[in-house]
MARRO-740536 format. One record per residue (C-alpha): residue in one letter; x, y, z. Coordinates in steps of 0.2 Angstrom, whole numbers, padded with zeros to 4 digits, always signed. Layout:
<sites>
aXYZ...
</sites>
This chain:
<sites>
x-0117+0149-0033x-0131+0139-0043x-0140+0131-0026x-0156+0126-0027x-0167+0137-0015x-0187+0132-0015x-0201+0142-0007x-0209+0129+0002x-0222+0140+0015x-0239+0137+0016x-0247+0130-0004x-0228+0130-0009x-0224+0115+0003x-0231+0100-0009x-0221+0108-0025x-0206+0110-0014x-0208+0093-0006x-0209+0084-0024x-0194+0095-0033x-0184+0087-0016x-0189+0070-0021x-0186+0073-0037x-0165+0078-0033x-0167+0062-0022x-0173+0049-0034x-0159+0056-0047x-0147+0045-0036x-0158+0030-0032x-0148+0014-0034x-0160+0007-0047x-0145+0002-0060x-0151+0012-0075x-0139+0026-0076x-0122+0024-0082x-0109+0037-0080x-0098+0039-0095x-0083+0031-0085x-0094+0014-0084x-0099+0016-0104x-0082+0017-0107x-0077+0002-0098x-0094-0009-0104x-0090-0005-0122x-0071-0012-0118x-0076-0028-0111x-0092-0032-0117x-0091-0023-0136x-0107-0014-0134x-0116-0002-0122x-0127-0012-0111x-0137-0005-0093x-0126-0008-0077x-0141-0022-0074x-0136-0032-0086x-0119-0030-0085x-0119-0035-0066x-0129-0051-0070x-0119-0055-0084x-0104-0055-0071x-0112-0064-0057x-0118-0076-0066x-0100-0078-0077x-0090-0079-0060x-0105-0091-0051x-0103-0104-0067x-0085-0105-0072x-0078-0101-0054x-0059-0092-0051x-0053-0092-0067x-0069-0080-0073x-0066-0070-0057x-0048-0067-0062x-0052-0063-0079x-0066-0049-0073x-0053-0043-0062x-0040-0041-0076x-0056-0032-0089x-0062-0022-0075x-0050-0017-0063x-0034-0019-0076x-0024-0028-0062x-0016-0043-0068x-0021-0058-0050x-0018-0073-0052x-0021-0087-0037x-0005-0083-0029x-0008-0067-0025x-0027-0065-0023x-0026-0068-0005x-0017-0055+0005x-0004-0066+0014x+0000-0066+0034x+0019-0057+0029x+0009-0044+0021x-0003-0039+0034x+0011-0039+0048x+0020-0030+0037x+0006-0017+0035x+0004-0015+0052x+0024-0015+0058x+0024+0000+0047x+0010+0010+0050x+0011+0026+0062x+0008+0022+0081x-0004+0036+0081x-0014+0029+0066x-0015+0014+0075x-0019+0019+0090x-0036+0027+0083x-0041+0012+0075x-0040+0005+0092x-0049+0018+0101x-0064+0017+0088x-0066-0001+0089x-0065+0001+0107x-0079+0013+0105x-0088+0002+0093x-0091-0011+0102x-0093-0003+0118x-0111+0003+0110x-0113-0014+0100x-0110-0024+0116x-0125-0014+0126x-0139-0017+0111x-0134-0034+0107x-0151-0046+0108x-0148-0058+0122x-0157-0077+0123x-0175-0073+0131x-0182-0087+0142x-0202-0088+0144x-0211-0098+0158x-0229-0097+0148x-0238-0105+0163x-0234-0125+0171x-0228-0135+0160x-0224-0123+0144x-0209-0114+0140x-0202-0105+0125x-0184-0101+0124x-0180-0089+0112x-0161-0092+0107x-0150-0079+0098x-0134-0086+0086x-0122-0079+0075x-0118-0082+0057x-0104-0092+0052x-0097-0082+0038x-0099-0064+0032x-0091-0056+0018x-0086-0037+0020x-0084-0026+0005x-0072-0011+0008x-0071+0001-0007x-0055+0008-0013x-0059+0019-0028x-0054+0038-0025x-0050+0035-0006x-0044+0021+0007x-0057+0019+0020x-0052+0010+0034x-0069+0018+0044x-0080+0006+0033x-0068-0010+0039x-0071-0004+0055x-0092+0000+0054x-0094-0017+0045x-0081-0029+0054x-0082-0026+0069x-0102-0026+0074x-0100-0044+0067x-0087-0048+0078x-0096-0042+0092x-0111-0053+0087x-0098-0068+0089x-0096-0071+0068x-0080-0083+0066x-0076-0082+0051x-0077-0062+0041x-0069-0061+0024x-0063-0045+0018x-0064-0040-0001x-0055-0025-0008x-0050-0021-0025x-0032-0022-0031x-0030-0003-0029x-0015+0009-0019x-0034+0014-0009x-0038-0002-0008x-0029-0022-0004x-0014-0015-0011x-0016+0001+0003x-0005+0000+0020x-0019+0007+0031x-0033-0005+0028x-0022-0019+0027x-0014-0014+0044x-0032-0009+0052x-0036-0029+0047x-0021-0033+0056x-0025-0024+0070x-0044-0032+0071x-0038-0049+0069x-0047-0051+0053x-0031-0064+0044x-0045-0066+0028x-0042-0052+0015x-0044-0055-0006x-0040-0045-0018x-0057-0042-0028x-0068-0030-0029x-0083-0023-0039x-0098-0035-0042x-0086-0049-0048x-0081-0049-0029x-0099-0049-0024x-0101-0065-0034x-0088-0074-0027x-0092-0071-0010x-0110-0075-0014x-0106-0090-0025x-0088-0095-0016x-0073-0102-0029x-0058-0111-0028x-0051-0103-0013x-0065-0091-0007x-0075-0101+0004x-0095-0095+0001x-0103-0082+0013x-0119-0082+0022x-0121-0064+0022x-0112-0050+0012x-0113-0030+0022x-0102-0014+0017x-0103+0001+0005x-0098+0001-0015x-0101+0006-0030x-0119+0006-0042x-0110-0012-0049x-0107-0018-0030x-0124-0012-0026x-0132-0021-0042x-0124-0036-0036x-0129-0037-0018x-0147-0035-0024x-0144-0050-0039x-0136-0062-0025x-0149-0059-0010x-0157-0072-0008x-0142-0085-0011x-0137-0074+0005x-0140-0061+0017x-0135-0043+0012x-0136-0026+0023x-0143-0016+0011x-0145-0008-0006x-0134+0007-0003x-0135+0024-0015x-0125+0038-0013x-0123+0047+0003x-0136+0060+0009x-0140+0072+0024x-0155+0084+0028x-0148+0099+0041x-0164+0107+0050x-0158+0123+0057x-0161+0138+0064x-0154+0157+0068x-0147+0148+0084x-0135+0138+0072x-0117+0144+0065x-0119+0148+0044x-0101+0141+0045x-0105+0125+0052x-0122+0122+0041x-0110+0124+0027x-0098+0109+0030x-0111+0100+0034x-0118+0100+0017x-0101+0099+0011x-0096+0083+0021x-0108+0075+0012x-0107+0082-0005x-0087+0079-0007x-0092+0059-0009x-0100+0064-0026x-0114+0060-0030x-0122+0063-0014x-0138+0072-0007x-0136+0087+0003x-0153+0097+0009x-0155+0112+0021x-0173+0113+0028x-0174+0130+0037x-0189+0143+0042x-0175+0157+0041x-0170+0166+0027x-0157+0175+0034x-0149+0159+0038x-0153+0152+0020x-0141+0166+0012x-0128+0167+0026x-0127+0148+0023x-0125+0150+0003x-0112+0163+0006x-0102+0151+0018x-0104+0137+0005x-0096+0147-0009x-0083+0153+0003x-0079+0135+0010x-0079+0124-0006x-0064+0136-0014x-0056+0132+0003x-0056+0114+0002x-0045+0098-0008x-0063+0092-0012x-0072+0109-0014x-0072+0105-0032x-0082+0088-0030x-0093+0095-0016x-0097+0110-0027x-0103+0100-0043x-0113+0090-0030x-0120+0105-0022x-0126+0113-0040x-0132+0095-0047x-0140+0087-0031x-0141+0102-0016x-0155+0113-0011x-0161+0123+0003x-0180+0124+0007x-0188+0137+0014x-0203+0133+0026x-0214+0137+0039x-0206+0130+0056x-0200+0115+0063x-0215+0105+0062x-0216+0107+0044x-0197+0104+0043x-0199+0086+0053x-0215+0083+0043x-0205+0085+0026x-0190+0074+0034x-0201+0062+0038x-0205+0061+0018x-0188+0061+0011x-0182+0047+0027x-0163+0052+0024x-0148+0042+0027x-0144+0057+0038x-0151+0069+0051x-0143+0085+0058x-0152+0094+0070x-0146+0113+0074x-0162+0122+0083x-0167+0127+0099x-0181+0111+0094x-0170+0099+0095x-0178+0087+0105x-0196+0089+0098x-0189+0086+0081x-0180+0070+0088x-0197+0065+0095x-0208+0070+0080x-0197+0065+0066x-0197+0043+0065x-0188+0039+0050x-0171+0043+0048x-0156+0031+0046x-0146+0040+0061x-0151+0057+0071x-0135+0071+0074x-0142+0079+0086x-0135+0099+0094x-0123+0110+0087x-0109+0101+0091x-0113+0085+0084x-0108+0086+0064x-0112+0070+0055x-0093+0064+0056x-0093+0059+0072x-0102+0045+0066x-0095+0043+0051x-0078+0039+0062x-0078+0040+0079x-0093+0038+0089x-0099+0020+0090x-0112+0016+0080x-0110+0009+0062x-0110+0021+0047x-0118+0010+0037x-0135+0017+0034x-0152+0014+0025x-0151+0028+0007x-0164+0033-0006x-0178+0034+0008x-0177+0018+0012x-0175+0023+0030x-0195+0023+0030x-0194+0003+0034x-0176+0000+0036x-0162+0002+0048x-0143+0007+0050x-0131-0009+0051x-0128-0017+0070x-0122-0033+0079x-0138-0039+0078x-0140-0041+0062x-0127-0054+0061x-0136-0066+0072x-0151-0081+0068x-0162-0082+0080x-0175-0098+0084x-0186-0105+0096x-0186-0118+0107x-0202-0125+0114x-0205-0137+0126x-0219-0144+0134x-0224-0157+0146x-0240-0172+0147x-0247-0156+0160x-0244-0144+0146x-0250-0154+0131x-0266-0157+0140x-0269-0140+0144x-0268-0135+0127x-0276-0147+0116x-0293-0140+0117x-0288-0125+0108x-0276-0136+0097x-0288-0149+0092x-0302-0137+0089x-0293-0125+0076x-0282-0141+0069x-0301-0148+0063x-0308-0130+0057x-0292-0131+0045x-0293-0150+0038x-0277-0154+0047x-0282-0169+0051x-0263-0175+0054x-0259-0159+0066x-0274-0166+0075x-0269-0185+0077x-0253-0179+0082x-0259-0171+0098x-0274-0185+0101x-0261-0199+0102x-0251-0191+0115x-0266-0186+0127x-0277-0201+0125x-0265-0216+0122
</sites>
């Protein structure tokens, strides 16, 4: 197969380190690619081929000015679904229904993982901290959840109930009242009996059928019957992206997701097999990112040789094959410390580590948006099962950001209280710097209530 393999040993490692970057930036959310599928669709709605930028403000602020009948009309142009105000909100029948029908089985996974979900999001939860400065002072650092938080689920190629799960229930966990769920009117999406029963089964009752960045909007902006959010978390498309980014700052978003991406760092200790789906997990989302850092070559072919074998084997093979040739690559280096130090550049979305240096590397390497650690640890077991969210920092942005928890569904403030012994002990300090500054005000303030 054409896999791009790179020399990166000794002077080799800075060229090998920017062609990486290079594969890595081709899929950075930054709205100024277009796929032909989008052309297609811009030049349908809009009679002319305009950037996804400019289509997605074009929609937010369409939706955000003339409310639910614009939203409706995106939906129709977009999504070529006919919704009108009777049918937009998924009603309580429906989701019983959804959930009378689905398998025990299926149900009884979705239980399990929410179970495990907020097992782990119950022990890293940020709890009020109480601080007794000396007599008299005391700061009160308090912890509260949002009121309202929209979750989009995508439902393009797939249903994906896991990304309900990953969003929903961190926020319920953090104590959020009220979560509304956008999907779009697809058979994978609020049209789909497994997302619609998982709802159920997470007592989430709040479910519209919208999706793209005219659902973004709404939820950003509210309309007639979709109440406005204060924060808006879960994976989409370029559009969805585009649109999180447009509306931040009306409210709170997660992140600014790109496509999927791993780095495997392994060595003669791991199975050739195993390396190979794990490049292929992520490479079957197309597009995606999929790397092999390794310091044995022997390991490098066997893995090429699994992957050509695998991707023939496999209903997505296809997909993860295109992906590999556009977007994959193995590199060559020296050892493990050069591995962790070119991770550390490229700060994927996700980590596998299959060496006998696993724990150095975990120690060594600091920016990552979640660690896989061992053999038997592939990337899906937090894709699905294990307990933390899914939803991870792309595009290297794990440098200064983080994967998606309870926590980030909570406000925090201070409460500060001081008594006449209190005051007095600080005023010194107060008055002095309060006068440096020309605060003469911030001054008065605390003179009036020492010396009345």
């Amino acid at each position: 197969m054409e896999l791009t393999v790179l020399e990166g040993t000794g002077s080799s490692f800075a060229a090998a380190t920017a062609k990486l970057l290079q594969l890595q930036g081709k899929l950075s959310p930054k709205g100024d690619i277009i796929s032909e599928g989008a052309r297609r669709v811009t030049m349908e709605v809009f009679g002319r081929e305009i950037p996804p930028n400019e289509v997605v403000e074009i929609i937010c602020r369409e939706v955000r000015d003339k409310g639910l009948p614009q939203l409706l009309e995106f939906t129709r142009l977009l999504d070529h679904v006919k919704i009108d105000q009777s049918n937009l909100r998924v009603t309580a029948d429906e989701l019983a229904e959804a959930h009378a029908a689905a398998e025990p089985a299926y149900l009884a996974t979705i239980r399990k993982i929410r179970d495990n979900i907020i097992a782990f999001q119950e022990k890293i939860l940020h709890k009020d901290v109480v601080f007794q400065r000396e007599a008299g002072i005391s700061l009160r650092h308090r912890y509260l959840p949002l009121d309202r938080v929209g979750v989009c689920v995508p439902g393009g190629a797939a249903a994906y109930p896991s990304s309900l799960l990953m969003s929903a229930v961190p926020a319920q966990v953090a104590g959020v009242s009220e979560i509304a769920v956008v999907a779009p009117p697809t058979k994978f999406g609020s049209f789909n009996t497994d997302l619609l029963s998982a709802c159920y089964e997470l007592g989430i009752t709040e479910v519209y059928r919208i999706g793209g960045a005219q659902a973004v909007a709404a939820l950003a902006f509210g309309v007639e019957g979709i109440k406005s959010v204060d924060k808006i978390v879960g994976p989409g498309n370029q559009f969805v992206a585009i649109a999180k980014k447009q509306v931040y700052g009306t409210v709170d978003i997660d992140s600014i997701a790109g496509p999927s991406e791993v780095v495997v760092i392994a060595d003669d200790t791991a199975n050739p097999k195993w390396v190979a789906l794990d490049l292929i997990a992520q490479a079957e989302h197309y597009p995606g990112s999929a790397i092999l850092l390794t310091w044995s070559e022997q390991l490098a072919e066997a893995t090429v040789n699994e992957l050509e074998i695998q991707c023939k084997l496999l209903d997505r093979g296809h997909l993860a094959l295109k992906c590999l040739q556009e977007f994959g690559a193995i590199a060559i280096v020296d050892d493990w410390q050069k591995a962790a130090e070119l991770t550390n550049i490229l700060a994927p979305e996700h980590l596998h580590i299959q060496t006998v240096w696993d724990e150095a590397l975990v120690k060594k390497i600091t920016k990552a948006g979640a660690i896989f650690m061992g053999h038997h640890t592939p990337v899906a077991v937090g894709d699905y099962v294990a307990g933390a969210s899914h939803v991870l920092p792309t595009g290297a942005t794990a440098r200064w950001a983080s994967g998606l928890t309870c926590n980030d569904f909570l406000r925090s403030h201070t409460v500060m209280h001081y008594t006449p012994e209190g005051l007095k002990a600080d005023a010194d300090d107060l008055i002095r710097l309060s006068t440096r500054e020309g605060l003469t005000g911030h001054r008065e303030s605390v003179i009036a209530r020492i010396r009345p």
